[in-house]
N, CA, C and O atoms as a GROMACS GRO file, in nm:
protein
  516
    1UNK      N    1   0.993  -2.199   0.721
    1UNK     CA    2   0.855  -2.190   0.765
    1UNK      C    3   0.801  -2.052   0.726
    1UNK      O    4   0.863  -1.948   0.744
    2UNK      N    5   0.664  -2.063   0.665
    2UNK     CA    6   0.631  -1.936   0.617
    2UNK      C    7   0.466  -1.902   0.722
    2UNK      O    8   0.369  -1.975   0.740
    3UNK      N    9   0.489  -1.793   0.762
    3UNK     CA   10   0.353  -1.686   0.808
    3UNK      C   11   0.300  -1.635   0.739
    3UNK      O   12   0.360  -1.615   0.633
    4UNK      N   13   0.137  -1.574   0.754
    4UNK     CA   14   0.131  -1.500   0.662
    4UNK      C   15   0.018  -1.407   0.745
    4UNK      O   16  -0.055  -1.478   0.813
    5UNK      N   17  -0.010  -1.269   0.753
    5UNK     CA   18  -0.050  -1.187   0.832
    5UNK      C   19  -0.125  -1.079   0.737
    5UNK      O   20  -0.053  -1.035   0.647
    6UNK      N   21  -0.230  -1.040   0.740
    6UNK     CA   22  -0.274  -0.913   0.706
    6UNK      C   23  -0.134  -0.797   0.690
    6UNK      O   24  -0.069  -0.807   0.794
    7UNK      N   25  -0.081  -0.713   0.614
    7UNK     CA   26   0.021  -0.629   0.650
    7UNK      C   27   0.144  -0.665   0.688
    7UNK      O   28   0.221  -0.578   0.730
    8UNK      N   29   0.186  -0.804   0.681
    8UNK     CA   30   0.276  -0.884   0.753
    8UNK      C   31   0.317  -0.985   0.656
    8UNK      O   32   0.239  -1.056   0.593
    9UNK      N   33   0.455  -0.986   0.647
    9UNK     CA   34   0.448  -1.165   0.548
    9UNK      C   35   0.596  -1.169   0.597
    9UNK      O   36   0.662  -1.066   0.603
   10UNK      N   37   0.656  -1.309   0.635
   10UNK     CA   38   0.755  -1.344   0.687
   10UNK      C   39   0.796  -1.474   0.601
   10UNK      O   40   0.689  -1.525   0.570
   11UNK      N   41   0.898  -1.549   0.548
   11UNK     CA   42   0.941  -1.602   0.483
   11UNK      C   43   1.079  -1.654   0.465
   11UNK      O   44   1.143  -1.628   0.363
   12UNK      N   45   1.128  -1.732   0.569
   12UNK     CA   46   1.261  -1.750   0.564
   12UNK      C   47   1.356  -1.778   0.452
   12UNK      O   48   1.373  -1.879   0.383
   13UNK      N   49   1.408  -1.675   0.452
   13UNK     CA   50   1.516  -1.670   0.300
   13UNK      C   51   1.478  -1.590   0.184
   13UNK      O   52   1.542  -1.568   0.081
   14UNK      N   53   1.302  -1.532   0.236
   14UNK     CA   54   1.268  -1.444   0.107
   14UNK      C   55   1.268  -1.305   0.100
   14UNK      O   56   1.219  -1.234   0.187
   15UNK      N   57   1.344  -1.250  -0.038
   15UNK     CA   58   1.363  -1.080  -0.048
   15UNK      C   59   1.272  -1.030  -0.010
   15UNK      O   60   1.168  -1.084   0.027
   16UNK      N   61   1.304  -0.893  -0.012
   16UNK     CA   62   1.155  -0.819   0.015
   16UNK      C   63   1.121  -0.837  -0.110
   16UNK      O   64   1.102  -0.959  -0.115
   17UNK      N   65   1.101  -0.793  -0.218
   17UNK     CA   66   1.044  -0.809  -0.294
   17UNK      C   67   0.920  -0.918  -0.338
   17UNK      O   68   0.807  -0.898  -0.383
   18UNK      N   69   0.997  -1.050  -0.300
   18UNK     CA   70   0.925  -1.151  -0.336
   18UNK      C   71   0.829  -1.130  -0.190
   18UNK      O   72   0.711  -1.100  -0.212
   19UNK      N   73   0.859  -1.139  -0.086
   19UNK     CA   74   0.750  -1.086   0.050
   19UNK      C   75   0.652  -1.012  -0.019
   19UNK      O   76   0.541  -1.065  -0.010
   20UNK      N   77   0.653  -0.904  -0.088
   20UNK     CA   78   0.594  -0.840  -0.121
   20UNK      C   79   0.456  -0.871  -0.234
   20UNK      O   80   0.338  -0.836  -0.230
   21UNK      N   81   0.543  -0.959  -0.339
   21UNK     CA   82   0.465  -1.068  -0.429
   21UNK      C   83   0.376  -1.165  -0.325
   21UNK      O   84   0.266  -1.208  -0.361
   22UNK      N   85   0.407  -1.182  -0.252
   22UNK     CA   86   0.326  -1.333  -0.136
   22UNK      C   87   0.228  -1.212  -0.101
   22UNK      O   88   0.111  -1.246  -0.115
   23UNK      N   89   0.241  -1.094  -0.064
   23UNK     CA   90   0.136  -1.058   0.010
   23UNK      C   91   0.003  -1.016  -0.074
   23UNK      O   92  -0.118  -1.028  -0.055
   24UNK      N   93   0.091  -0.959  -0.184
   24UNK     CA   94  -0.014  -0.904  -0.291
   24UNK      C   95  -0.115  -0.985  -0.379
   24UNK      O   96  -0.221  -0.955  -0.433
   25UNK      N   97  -0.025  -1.126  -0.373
   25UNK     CA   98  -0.134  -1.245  -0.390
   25UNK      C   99  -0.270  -1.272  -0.316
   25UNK      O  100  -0.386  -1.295  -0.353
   26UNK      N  101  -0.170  -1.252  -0.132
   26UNK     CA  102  -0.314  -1.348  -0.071
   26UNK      C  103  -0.363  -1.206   0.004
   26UNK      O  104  -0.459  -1.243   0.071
   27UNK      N  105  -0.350  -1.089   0.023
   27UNK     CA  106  -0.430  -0.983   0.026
   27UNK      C  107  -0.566  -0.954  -0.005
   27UNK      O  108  -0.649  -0.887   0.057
   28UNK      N  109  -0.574  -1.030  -0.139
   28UNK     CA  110  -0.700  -0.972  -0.229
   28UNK      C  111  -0.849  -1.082  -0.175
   28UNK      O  112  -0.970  -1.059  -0.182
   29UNK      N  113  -0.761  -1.221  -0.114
   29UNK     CA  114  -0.886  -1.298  -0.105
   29UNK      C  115  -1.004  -1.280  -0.005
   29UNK      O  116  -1.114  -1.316  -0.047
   30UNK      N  117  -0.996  -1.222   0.142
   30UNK     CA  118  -1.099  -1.203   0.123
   30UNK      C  119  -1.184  -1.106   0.072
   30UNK      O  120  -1.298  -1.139   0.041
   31UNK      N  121  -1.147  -0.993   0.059
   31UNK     CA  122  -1.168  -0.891  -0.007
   31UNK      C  123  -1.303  -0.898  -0.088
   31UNK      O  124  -1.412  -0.844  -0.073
   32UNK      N  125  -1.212  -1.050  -0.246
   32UNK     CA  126  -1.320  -1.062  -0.340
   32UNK      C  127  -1.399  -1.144  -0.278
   32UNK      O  128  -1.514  -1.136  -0.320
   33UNK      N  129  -1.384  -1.215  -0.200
   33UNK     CA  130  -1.464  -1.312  -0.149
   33UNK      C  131  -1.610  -1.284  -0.125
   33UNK      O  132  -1.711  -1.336  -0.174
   34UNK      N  133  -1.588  -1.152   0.000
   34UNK     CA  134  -1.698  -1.066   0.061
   34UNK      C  135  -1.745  -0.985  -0.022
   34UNK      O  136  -1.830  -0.912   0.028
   35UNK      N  137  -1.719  -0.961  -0.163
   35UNK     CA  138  -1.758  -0.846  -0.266
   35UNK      C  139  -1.874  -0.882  -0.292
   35UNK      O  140  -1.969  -0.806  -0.269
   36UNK      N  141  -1.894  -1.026  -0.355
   36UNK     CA  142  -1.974  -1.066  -0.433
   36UNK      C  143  -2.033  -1.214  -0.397
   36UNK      O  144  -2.093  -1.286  -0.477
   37UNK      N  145  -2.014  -1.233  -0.310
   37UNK     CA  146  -2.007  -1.389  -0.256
   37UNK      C  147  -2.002  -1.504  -0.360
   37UNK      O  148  -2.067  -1.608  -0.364
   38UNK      N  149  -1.916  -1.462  -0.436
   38UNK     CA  150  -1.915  -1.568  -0.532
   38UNK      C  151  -1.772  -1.622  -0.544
   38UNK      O  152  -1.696  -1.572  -0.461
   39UNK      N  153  -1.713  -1.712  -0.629
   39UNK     CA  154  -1.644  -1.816  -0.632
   39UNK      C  155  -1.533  -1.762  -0.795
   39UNK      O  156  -1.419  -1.778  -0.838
   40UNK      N  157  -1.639  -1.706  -0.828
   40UNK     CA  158  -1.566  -1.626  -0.992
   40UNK      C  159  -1.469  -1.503  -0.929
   40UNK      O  160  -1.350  -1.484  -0.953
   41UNK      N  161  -1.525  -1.457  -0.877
   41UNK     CA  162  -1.436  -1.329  -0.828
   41UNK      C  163  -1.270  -1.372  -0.769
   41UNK      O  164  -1.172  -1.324  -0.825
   42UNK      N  165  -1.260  -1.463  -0.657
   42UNK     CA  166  -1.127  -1.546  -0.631
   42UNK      C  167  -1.078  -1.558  -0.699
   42UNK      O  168  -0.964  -1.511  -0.701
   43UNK      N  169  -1.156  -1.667  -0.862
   43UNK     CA  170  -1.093  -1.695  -0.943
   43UNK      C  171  -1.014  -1.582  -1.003
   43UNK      O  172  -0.892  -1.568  -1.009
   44UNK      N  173  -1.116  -1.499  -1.049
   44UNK     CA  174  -1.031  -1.376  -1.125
   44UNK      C  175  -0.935  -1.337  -1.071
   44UNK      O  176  -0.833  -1.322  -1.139
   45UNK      N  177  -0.934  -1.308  -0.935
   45UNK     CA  178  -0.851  -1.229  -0.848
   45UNK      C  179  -0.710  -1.342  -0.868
   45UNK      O  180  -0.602  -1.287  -0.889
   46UNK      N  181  -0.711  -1.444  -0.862
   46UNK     CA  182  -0.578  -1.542  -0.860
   46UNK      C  183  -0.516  -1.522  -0.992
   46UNK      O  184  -0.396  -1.499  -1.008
   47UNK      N  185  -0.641  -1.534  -1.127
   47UNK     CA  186  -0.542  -1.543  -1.246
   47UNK      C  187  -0.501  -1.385  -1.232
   47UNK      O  188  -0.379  -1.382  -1.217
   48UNK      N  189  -0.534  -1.305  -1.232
   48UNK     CA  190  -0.450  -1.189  -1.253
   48UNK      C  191  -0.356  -1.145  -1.180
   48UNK      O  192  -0.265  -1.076  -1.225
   49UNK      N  193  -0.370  -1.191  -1.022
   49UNK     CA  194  -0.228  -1.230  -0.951
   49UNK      C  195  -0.135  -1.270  -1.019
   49UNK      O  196  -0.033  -1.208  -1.049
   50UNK      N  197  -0.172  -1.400  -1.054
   50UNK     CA  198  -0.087  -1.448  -1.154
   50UNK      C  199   0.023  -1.386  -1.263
   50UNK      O  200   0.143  -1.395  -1.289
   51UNK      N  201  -0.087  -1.326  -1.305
   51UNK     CA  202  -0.027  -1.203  -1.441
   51UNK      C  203   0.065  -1.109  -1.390
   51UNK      O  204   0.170  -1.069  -1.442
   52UNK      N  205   0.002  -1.071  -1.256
   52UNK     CA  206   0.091  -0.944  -1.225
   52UNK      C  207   0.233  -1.018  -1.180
   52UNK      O  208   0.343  -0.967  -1.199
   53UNK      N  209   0.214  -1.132  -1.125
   53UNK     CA  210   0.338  -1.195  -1.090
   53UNK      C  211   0.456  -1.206  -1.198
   53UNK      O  212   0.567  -1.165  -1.164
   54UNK      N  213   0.443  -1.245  -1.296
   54UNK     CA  214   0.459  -1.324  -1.406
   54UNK      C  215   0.497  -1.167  -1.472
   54UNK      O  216   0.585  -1.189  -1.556
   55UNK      N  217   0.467  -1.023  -1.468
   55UNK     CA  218   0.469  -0.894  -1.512
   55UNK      C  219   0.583  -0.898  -1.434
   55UNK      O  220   0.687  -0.929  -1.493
   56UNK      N  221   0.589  -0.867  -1.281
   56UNK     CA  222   0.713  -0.849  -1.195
   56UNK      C  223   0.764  -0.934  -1.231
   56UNK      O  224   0.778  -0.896  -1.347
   57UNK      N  225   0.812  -1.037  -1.228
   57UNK     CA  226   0.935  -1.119  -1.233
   57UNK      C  227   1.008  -1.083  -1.398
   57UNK      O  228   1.128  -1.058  -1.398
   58UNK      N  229   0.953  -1.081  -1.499
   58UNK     CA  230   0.975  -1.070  -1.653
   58UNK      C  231   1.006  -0.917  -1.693
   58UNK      O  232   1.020  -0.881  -1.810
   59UNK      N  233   1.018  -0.817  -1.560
   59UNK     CA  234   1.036  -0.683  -1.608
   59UNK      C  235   0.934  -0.624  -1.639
   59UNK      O  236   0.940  -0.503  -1.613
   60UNK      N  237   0.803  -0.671  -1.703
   60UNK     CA  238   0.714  -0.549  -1.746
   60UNK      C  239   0.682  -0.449  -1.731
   60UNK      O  240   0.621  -0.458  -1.625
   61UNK      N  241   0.674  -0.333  -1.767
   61UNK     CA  242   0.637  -0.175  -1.733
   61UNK      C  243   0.534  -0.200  -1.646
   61UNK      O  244   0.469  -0.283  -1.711
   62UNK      N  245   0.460  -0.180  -1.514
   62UNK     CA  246   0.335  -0.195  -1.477
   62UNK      C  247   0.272  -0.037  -1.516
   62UNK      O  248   0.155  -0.029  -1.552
   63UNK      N  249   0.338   0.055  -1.509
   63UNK     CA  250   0.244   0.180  -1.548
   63UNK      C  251   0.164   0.162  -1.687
   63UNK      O  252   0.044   0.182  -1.707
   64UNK      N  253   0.299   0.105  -1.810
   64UNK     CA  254   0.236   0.131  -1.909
   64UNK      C  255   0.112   0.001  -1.922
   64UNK      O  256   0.003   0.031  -1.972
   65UNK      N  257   0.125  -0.073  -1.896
   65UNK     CA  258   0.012  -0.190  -1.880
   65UNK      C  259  -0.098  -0.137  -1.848
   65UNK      O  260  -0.200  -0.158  -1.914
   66UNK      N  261  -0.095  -0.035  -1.707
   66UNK     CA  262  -0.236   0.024  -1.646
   66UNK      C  263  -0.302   0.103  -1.765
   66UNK      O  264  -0.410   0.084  -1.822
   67UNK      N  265  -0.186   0.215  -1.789
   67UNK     CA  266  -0.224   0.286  -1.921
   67UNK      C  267  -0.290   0.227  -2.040
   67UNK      O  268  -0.380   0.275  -2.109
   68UNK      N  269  -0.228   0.113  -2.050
   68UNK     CA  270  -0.252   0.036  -2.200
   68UNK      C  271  -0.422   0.013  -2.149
   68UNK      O  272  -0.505   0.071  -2.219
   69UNK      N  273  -0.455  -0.041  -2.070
   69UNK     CA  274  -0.560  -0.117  -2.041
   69UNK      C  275  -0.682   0.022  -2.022
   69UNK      O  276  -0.794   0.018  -2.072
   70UNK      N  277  -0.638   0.117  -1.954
   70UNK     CA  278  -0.744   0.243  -1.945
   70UNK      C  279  -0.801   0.333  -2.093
   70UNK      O  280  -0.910   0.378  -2.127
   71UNK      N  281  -0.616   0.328  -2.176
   71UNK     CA  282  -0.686   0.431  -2.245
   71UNK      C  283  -0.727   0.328  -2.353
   71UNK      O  284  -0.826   0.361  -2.419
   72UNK      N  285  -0.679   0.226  -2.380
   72UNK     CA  286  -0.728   0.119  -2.512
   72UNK      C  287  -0.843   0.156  -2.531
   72UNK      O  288  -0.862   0.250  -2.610
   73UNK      N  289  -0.961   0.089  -2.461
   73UNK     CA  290  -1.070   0.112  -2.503
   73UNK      C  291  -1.121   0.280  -2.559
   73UNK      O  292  -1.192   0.307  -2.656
   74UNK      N  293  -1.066   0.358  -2.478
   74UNK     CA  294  -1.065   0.516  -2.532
   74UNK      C  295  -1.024   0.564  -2.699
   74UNK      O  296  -1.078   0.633  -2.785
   75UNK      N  297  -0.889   0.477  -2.687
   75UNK     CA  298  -0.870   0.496  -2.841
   75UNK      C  299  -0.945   0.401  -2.939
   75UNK      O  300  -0.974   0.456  -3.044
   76UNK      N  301  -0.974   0.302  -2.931
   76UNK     CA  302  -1.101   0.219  -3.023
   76UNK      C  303  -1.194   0.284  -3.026
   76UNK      O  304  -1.226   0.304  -3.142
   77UNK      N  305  -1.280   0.346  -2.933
   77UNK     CA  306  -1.346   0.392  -2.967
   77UNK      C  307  -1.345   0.551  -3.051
   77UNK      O  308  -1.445   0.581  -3.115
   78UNK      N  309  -1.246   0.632  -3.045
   78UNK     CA  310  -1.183   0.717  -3.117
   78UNK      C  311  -1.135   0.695  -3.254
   78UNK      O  312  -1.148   0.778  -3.344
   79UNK      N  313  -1.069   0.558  -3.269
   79UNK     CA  314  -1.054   0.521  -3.401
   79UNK      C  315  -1.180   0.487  -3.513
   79UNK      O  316  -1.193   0.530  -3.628
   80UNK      N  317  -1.268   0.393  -3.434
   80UNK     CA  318  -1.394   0.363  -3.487
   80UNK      C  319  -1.488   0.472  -3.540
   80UNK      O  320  -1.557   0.466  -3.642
   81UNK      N  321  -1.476   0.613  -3.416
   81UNK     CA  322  -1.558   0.737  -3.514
   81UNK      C  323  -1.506   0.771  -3.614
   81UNK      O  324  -1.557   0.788  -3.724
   82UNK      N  325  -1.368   0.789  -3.572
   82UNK     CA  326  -1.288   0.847  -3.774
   82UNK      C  327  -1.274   0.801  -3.866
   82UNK      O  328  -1.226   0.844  -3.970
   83UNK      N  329  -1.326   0.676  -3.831
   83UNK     CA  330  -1.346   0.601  -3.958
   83UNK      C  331  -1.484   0.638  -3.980
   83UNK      O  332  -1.512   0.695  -4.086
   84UNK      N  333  -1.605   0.607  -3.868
   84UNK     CA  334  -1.721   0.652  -3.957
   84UNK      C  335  -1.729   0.738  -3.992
   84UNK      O  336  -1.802   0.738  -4.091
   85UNK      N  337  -1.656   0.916  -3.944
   85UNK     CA  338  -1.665   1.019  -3.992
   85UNK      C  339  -1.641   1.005  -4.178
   85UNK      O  340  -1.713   1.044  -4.269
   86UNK      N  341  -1.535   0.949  -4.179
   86UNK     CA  342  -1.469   0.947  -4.305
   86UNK      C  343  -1.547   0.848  -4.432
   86UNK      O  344  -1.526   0.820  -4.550
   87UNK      N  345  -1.640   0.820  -4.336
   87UNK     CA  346  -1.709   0.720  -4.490
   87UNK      C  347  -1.625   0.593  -4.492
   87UNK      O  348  -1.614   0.524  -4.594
   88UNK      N  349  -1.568   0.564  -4.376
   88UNK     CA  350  -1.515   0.424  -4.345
   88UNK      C  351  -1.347   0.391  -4.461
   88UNK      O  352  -1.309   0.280  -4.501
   89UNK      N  353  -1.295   0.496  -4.483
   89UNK     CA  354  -1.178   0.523  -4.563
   89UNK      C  355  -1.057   0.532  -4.464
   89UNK      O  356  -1.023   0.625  -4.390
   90UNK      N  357  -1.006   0.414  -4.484
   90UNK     CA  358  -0.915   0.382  -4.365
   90UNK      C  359  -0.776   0.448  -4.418
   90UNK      O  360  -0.677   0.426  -4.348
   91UNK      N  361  -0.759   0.531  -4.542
   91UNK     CA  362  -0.657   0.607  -4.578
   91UNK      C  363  -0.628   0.717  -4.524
   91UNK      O  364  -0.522   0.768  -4.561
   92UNK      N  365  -0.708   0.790  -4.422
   92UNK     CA  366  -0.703   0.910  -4.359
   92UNK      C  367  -0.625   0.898  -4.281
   92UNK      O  368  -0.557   0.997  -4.255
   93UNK      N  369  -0.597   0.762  -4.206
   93UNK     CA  370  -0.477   0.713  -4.164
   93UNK      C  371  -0.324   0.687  -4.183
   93UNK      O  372  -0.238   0.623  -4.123
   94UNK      N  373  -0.330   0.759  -4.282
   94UNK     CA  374  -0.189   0.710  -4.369
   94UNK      C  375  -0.166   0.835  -4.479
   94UNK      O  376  -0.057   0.839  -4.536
   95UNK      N  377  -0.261   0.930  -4.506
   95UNK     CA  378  -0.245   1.084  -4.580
   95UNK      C  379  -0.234   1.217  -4.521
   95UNK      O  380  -0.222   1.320  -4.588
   96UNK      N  381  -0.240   1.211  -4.373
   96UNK     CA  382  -0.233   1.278  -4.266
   96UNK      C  383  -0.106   1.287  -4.199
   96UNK      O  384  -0.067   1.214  -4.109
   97UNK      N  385  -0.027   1.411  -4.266
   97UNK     CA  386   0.107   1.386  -4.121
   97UNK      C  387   0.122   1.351  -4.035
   97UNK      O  388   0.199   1.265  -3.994
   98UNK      N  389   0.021   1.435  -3.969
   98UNK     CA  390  -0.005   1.404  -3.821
   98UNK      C  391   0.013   1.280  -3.732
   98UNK      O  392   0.074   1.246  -3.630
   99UNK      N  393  -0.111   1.204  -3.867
   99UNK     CA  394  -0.148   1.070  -3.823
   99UNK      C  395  -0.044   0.993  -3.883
   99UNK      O  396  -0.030   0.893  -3.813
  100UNK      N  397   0.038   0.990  -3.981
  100UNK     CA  398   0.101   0.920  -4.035
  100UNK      C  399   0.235   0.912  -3.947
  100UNK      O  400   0.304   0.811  -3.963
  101UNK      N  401   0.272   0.997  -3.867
  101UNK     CA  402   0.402   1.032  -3.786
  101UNK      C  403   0.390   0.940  -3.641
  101UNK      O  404   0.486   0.881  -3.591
  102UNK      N  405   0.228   0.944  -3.576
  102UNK     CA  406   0.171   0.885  -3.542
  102UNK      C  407   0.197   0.746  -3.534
  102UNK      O  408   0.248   0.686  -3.439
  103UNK      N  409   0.154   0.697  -3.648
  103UNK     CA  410   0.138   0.540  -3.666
  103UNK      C  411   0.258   0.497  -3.675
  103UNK      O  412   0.264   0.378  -3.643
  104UNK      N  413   0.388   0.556  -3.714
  104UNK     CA  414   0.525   0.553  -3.754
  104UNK      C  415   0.576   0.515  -3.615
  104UNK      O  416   0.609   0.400  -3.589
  105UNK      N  417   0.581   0.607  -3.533
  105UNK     CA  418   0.628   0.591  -3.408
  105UNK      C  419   0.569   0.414  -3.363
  105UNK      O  420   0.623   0.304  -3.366
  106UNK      N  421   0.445   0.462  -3.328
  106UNK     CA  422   0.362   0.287  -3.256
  106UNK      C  423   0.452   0.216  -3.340
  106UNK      O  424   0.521   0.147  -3.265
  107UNK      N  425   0.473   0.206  -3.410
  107UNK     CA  426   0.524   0.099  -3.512
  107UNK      C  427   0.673   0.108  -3.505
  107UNK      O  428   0.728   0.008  -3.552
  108UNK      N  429   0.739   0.185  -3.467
  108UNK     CA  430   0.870   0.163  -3.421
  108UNK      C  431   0.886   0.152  -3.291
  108UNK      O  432   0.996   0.130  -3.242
  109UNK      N  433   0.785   0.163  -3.227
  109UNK     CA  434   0.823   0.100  -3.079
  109UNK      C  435   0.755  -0.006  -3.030
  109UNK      O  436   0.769  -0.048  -2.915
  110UNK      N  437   0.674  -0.056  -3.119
  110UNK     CA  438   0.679  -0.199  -3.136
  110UNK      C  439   0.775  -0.290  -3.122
  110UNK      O  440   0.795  -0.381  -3.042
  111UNK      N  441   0.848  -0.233  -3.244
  111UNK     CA  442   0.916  -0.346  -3.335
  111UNK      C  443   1.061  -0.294  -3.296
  111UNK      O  444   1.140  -0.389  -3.301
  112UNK      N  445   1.131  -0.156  -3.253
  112UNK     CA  446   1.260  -0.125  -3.195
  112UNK      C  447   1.286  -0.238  -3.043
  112UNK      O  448   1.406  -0.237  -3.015
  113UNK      N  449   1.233  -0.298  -2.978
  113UNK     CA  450   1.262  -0.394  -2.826
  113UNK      C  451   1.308  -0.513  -2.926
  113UNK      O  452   1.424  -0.552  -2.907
  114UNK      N  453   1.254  -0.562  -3.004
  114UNK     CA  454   1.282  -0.670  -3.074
  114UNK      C  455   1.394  -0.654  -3.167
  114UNK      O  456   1.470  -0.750  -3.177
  115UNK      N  457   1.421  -0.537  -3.246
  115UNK     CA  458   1.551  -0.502  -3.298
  115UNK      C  459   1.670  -0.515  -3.207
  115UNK      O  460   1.768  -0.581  -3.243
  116UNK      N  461   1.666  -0.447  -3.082
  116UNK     CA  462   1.769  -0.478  -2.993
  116UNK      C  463   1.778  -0.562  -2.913
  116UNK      O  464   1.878  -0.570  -2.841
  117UNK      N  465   1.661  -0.661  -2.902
  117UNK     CA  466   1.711  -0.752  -2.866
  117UNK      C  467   1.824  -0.867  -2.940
  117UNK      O  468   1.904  -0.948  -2.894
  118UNK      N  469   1.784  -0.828  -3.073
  118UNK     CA  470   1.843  -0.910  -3.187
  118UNK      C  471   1.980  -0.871  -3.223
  118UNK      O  472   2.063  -0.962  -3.215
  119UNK      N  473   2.013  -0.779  -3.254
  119UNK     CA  474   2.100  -0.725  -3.217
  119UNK      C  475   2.206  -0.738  -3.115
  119UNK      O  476   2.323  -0.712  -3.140
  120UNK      N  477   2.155  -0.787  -2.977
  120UNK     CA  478   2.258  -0.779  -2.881
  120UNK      C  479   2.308  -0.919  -2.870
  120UNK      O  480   2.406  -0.958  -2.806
  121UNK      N  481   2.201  -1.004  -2.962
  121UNK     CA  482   2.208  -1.134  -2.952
  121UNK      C  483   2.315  -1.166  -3.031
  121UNK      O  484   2.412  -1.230  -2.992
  122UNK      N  485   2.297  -1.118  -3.153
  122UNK     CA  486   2.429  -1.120  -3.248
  122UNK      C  487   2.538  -1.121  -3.242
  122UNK      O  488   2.624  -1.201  -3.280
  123UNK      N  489   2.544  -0.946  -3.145
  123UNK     CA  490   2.670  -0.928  -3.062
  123UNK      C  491   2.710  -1.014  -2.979
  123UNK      O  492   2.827  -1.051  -2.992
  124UNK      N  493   2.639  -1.066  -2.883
  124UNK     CA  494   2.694  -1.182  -2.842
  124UNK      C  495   2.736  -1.288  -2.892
  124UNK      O  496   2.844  -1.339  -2.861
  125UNK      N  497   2.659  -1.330  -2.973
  125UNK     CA  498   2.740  -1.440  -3.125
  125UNK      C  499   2.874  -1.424  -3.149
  125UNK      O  500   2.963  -1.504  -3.119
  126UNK      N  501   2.883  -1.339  -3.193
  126UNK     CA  502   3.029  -1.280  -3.259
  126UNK      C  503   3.117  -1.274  -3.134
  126UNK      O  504   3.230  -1.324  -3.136
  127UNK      N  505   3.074  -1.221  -3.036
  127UNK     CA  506   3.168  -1.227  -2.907
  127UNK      C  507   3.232  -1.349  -2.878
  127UNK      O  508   3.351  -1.351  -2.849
  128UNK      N  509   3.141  -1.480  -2.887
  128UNK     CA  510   3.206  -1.600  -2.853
  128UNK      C  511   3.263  -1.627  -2.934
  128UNK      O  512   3.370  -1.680  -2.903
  129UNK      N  513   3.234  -1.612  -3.080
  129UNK     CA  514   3.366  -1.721  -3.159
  129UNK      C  515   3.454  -1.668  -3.166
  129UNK      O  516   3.554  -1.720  -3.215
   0.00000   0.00000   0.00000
């Protein structure tokens, strides 16, 4: 049998953790409810529950997500002037140490989570036969 309380969530058999997921779900509703009196706002508020759920359970960084999401738009728009500075010459990107050391990195830490994942997968391959 499950309760559910402002500041409170009870759940027979459930971690804290997941307590914690139940509350952070139904926390937000009235909240958006009373924001805007509208019906879109809930909505939003559930799918991104959602997300964040679906973030916790799968491991995701939540800092770097916040980060990703604040400064993104900061750097588009940073990228977009140096290009117009430059007469729209998207090579300044790529003749620039700086920037070239830059783009090197993003691009290996991209693509390094997926190397080791592959990698360990292998290893495991070889382990069983």
């Amino acid at each position: 049998m499950a309760c559910w309380r402002p500041g409170k969530t009870f759940h027979k058999g459930a971690r804290p953790d997941e307590a914690g997921i139940n509350e952070a779900l139904l926390s937000g509703v009235p909240e958006s409810r009373d924001f805007s009196r509208g019906e879109v706002q809930i909505f939003l508020m559930l799918i991104f529950g959602v997300i964040g759920y679906y973030m916790i359970k799968h491991d995701y960084p939540v800092i770097a997500t916040v980060l990703g999401i604040i400064l993104g738009p900061i750097a588009d728009k940073e990228l977009l002037r140096t290009a117009q500075r430059f007469g729209g010459d998207w090579s300044i990107f790529f003749t620039r140490p700086i920037s070239l050391v830059l783009l090197l990195l993003a691009v290996l830490g991209i693509l390094l989570p997926f190397a080791l994942q592959y990698l360990a997968n292998r290893k495991e391959k070889v382990a069983r036969c």
